[in-house]
N, C-alpha and C positions, 0 to 999 in steps of 0.2 A: 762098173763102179760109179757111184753116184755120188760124190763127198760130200755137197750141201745137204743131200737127202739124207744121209747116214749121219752127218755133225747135227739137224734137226732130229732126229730121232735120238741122238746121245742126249742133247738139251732136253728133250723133253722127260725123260727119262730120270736126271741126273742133276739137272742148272740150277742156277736162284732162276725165280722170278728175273732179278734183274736181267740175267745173259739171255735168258730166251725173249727177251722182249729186248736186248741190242742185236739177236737174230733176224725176228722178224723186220723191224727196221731197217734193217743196213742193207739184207738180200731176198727179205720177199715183201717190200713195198710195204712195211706196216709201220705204225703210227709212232712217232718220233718222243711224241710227245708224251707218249704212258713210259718211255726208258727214265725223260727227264723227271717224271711222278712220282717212280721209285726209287730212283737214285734221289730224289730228295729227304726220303725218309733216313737215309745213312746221314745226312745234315744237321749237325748240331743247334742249340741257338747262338753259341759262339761265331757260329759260321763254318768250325772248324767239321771235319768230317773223319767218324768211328765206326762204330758198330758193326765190325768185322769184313768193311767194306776192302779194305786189306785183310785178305783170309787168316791171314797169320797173326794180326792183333785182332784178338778177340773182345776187346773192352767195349762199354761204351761211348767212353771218352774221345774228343779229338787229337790226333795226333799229324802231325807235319804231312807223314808218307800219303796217308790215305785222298790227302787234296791231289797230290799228282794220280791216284789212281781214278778219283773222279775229273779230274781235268784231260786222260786220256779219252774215256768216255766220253762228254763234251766234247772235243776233237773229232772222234767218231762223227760224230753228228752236227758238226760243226754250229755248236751251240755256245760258244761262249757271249752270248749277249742275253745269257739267263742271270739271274740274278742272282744267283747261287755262287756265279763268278766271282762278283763285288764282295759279298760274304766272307768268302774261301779267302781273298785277298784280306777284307778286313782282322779274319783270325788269325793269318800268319804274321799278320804285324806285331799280335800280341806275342807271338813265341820267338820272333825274331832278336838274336844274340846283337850284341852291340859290333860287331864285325861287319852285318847287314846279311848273314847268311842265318837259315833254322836248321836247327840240331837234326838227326839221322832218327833219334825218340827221345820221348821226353821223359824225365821220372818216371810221373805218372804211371808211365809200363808197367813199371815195378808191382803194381797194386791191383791188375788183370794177369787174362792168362793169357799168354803169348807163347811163340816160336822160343826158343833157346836163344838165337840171335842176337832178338830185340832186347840191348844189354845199351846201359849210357851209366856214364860218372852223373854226380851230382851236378853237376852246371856245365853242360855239356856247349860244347863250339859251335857254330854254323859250319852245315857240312854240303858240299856239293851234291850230296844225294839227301833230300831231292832238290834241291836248292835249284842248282842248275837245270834240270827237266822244268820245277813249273815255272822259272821266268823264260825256258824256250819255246813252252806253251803260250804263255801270256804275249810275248812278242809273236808270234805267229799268226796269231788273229788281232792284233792293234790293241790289245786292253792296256789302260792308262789306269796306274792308281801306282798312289804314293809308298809302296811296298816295293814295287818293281826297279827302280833303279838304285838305292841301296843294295837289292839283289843280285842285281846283272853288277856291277860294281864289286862286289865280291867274289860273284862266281868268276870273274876275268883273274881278279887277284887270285884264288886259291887257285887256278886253271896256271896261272908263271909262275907257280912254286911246283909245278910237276916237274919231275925233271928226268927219270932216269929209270922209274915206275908207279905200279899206280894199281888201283884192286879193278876187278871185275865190274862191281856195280858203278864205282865213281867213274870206269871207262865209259862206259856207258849214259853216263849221264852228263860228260864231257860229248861226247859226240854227238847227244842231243842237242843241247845248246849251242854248239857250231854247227851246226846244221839248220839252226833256225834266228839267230840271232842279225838283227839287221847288220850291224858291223861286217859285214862279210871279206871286206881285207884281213881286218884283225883276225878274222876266223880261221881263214885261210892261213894265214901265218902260224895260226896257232896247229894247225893243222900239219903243214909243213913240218913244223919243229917236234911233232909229238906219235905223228902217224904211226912210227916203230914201236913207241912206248905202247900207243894204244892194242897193236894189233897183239904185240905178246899175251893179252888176255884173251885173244879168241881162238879157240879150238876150231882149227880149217877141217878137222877130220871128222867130216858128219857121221861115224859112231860112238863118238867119245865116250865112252859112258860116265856119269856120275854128275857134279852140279858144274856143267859146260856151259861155255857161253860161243853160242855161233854165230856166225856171219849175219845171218838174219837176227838175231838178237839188236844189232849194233845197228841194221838198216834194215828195220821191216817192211821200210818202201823206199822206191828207187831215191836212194841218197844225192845231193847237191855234190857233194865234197866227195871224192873216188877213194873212199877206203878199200874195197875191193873191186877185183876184175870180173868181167861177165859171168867167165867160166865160174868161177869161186859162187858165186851168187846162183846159178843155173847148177852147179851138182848140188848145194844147198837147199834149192828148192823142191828136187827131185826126193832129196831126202826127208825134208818136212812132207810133204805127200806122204810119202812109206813110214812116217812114226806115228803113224794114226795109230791111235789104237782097235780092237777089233770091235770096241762099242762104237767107235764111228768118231768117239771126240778125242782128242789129244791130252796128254798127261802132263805132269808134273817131272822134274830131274833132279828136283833137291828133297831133304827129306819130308815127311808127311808127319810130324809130332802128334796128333789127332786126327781122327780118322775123318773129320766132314773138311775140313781142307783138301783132302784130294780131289772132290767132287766140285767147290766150291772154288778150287782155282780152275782146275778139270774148266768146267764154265766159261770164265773169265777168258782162259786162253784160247778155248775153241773158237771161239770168236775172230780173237787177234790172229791166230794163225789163217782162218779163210781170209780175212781182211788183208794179211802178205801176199794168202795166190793170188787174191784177185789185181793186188796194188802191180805184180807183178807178170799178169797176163795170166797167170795159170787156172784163173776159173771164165 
């Protein structure tokens, strides 16, 4: 069993352009800088970033989500001193609520095709997802711009109105942000006081079936802060191994509303998932 051979043969088969050119990159020595080419073409001139670069909004328009999905990427590749960065920052100032946090979607949605999901009121709040994920990006690699601390500033506040629980996605995007955010007391604290709350969102039983969130969801590389023990993490892994599927790339667990989203996150994630063996020894 070969898994990078088999996950390159599913990419090429199945990928955007984009994921098989963040393949080559990442695990077989290829050029960095045709990922950054393509992923610019998803780049609005707002700055903000569409064009179904989040599988599931389909529009061309920018929407808040898709910059954390292009700010993961960048991370990959540890690129954030592309200028794409500055941009990204610049347009979410514009959609940025008077709280200092950007909405989960914006209208706009309403007027593409999207997932079922992607649902917002008229004047929607700032929301921890993704709020929290891209100032724990942006803190992780040193980016300075006047976006970012109105942000971390809110994400701290909606982070002390947690109390008792809390969804899936926003767990997850609380533990990205304590995980990267330089304050690491405060983190820590906040971690202490929420660790239960957070973990009730993850499914420790790697067959759960249906839209689960596992251990490696919440640390897909060896975590700062001990949300889980070894063992939890090592039958985890074992298990991401064996959900390959038999084309060789990894699926999706929530639903598929249109049928080029299975392939097009299919992509995305094959990726991410070799990127957890290897963060954790397994390749």
């Amino acid at each position: 069993m070969d898994i990078l051979r088999d996950a390159e043969t599913y990419l090429r088969l199945h990928a955007r352009l984009l994921d098989r050119y963040r393949f080559e990159a990442l695990f077989r020595g290829g050029d960095r800088q045709r990922v950054l080419d393509v992923l610019r073409t998803y780049q609005n001139a707002d700055g903000g970033f569409g064009n179904a670069l989040e599988p599931d909004l389909r529009g061309a328009g920018s929407q808040p989500e898709p910059v954390e999905v292009a700010f993961h990427i960048l991370d990959e590749l540890d690129a954030f001193s592309d200028p794409m960065v500055t941009a990204a920052c610049d347009y979410l100032v514009t959609v940025t609520t008077e709280d200092g946090g950007v909405p989960f979607v914006l209208p706009s949605v309403r007027e593409t095709p999207r997932a079922p999901w992607w649902e917002t009121p008229d004047n929607p709040p700032g929301n921890l997802v993704p709020t929290a994920s891209i100032a724990g990006l942006l803190h992780k690699h040193g980016v300075e711009h006047p976006w970012l601390g109105p942000a971390t500033a809110f994400t701290w506040e909606a982070i002390a109105r947690i109390k008792d629980e809390t969804a899936p996605y926003t767990a997850r995007a609380v533990v990205a942000f304590l995980e990267l955010v330089p304050d690491q007391e405060r983190a820590e604290a906040e971690y202490d006081r929420l660790k239960d709350v957070i973990l009730a969102n993850v499914s420790l039983d790697p067959d759960a079936a249906g839209d689960a969130h596992f251990p490696l969801d919440f640390a897909p590389s060896p975590s700062r802060l001990p949300w889980f023990e070894t063992p939890v993490i090592e039958r985890h892994l074992d298990a991401l191994a064996g959900r390959r599927l038999p084309d060789g790339g990894w699926g999706i667990n929530w639903t598929t509303w249109t049928p080029v989203v299975e392939h097009e996150w299919g992509g995305y994630l094959t990726v991410a998932r070799l990127l957890t063996l290897r963060a954790y020894g397994r390749l």
